[in-house]
N, C-alpha and C positions, 0 to 999 in steps of 0.2 A: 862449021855451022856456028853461026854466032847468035844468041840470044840476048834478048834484049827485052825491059820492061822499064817504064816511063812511066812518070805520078808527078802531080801537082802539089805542092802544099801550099799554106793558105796565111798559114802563121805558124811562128814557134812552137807550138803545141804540137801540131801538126810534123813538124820536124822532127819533135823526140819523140812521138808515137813511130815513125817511122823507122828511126836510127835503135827503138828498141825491139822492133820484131826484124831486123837488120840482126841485131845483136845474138836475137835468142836462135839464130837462124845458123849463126858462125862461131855460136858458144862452144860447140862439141870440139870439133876438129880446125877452128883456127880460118882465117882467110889473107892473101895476098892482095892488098885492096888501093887503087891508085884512085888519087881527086883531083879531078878537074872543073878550074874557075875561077871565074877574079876575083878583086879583094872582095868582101861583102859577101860573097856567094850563098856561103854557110859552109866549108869544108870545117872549120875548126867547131863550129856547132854541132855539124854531127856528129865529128871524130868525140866530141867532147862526151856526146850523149849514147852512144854507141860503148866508150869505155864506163860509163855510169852504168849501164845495164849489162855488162861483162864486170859487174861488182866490181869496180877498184876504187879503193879507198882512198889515193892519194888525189891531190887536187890537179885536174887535167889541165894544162897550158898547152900552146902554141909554141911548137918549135921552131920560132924564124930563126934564134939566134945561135941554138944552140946543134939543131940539124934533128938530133931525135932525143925524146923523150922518151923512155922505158920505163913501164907500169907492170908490176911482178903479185900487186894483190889482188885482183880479180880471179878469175874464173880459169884464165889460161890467161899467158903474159900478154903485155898490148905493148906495142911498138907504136913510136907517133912519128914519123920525118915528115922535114919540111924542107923541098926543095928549092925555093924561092931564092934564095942569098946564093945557093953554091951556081945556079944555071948552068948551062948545059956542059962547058968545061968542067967546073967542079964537081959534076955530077960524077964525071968518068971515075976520080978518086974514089969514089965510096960505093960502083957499083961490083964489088966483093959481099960489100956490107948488106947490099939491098938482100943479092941471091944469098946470103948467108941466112936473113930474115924471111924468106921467103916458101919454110921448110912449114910441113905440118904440125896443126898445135901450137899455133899463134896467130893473133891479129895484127896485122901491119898494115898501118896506114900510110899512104903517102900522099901528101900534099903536094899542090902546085908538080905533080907529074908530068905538065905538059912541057917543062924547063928540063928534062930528061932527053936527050938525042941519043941513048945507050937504049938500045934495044932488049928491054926485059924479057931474058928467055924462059921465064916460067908463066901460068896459067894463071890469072889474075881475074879480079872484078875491075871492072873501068866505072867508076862515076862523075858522071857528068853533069855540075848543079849549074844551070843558067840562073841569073837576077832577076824577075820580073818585074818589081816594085818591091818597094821598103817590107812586104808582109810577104808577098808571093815568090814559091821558087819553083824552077822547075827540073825534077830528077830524072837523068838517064842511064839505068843501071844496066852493063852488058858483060857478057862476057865468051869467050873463045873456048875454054876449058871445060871439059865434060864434068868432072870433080867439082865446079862451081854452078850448075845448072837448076842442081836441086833448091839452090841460092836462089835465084832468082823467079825461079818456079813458086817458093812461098813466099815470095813480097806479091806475089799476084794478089793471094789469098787475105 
């Protein structure tokens, strides 16, 4: 059974409202969380505002170059990969590291997931942010896993 919930946002504002009740949502118990979309999309915008309201102190980046970023002062650790540079081969190396990341009582985010051909065998949120113009995006949050359902049940809300 797979669930799924869809929302428009309008502007930036709109984005970090969203990525903070996202946030207060995966505070407790952590999520496995994959992003998909082009450049521009907003994956590092929400990862960024998502670890803002998972309190961490430190200043959020984008891991093109460095694959992942780990944030340890917030609320519970935040994980940031960015799978963009390693593509689908380099992916293979570091899918130890994914499932190692992927346990409860953490947020892991992964960027550019669609350069993944390693089949992640754990239960995961899939987001899917389309471009619509410079202001508009549009979110498609799903998920496979019964443990993530209550997730997406209160983005309805």
């Amino acid at each position: 059974m797979k669930k799924i919930f869809k929302t428009t946002v309008h502007n930036l504002d709109e984005t970090e409202k969203l990525a903070k009740n996202f946030a207060r949502l995966v505070r407790k118990n952590g999520a496995f969380v994959c992003l998909y979309g082009d450049i521009g999309a907003g994956k590092t915008a929400f990862s960024r505002f998502c670890a803002k309201y998972m309190n961490v102190k430190e200043k959020v980046t984008s891991p093109s170059f460095v694959i992942i970023n780990e944030y340890h002062s917030g609320d519970i650790p935040v994980y940031h990969f960015d799978l963009y540079r390693l593509e689908n081969e380099g992916v293979k190396t570091i899918a130890d590291e994914l499932t190692e990341y992927s346990k409860d009582g953490v947020l892991t985010l992964v960027e550019w997931a669609q350069f993944s051909d390693v089949e992640l065998p754990f239960g995961r949120i899939e987001i899917k942010i389309d471009y619509i113009d410079d202001n508009t995006r549009s979110f498609e949050f799903s998920t496979n896993s019964e443990k993530y359902i209550d997730i997406l049940e209160g983005l309805k809300q």
